[in-house]
C-alpha positions as CSV (number, residue, x, y, z in Angstrom):
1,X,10.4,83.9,180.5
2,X,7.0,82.7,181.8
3,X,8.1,80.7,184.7
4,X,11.0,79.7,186.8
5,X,12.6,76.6,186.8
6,X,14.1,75.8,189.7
7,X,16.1,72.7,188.3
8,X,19.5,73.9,186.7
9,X,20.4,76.0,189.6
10,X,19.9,73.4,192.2
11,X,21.4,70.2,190.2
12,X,25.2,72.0,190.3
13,X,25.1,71.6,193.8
14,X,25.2,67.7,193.8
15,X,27.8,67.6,190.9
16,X,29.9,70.3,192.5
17,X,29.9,68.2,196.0
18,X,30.7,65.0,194.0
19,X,33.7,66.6,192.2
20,X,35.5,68.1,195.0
21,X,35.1,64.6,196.8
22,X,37.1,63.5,193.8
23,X,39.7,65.9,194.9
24,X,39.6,65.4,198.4
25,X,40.6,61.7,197.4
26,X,43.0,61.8,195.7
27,X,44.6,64.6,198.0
28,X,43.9,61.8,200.7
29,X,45.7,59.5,198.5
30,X,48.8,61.8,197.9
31,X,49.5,63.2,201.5
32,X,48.1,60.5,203.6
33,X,45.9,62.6,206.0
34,X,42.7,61.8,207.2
35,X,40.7,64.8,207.4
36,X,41.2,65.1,203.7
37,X,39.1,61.3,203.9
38,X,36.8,62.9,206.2
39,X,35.4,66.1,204.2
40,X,35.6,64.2,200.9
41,X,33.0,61.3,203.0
42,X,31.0,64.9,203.6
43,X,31.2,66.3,200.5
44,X,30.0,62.5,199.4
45,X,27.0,62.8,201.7
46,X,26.1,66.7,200.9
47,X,26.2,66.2,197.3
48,X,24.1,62.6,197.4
49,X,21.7,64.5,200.5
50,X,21.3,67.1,197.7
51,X,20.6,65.0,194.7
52,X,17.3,63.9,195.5
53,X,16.0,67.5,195.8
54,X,17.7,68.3,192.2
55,X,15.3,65.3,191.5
56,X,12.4,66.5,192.6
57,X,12.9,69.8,191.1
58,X,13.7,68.6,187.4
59,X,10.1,66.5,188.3
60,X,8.1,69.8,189.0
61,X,9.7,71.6,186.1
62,X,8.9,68.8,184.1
63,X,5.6,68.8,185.1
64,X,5.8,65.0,185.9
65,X,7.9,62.3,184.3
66,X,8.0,63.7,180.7
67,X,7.6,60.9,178.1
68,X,11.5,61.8,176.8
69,X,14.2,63.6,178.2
70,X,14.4,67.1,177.6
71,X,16.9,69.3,176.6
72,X,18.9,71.2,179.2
């Protein structure tokens, strides 16, 4: 491997974040307590905070916006 590619490490993060906000939902759903509403708004803003640097590192893998998506 020439070179490291910093994208597929970093995007899990935001995915990760946004799935266990699912959970934290529907947890809030089922037992009705808040805090459970308040980490999944966290884990909401962690995950979408992270996104844009999982952006910006598929950009600098890619070398710029690639004319078609490429496979991961």
């Amino acid at each position: 491997m020439d070179e490291i590619l910093f994208h597929p490490p970093i995007v899990h993060f935001p995915i990760a974040f946004f799935s266990l906000e699912l959970v934290l939902l529907w947890l809030w759903l089922r037992r009705h307590d808040p805090v459970y509403r308040r980490f999944a708004l966290f884990s909401f803003r962690l995950g979408y905070g992270l996104m844009i640097p999982a952006m910006m590192a598929g950009l600098v893998d890619a070398q710029g916006l690639p004319s078609m998506v490429r496979p991961h």
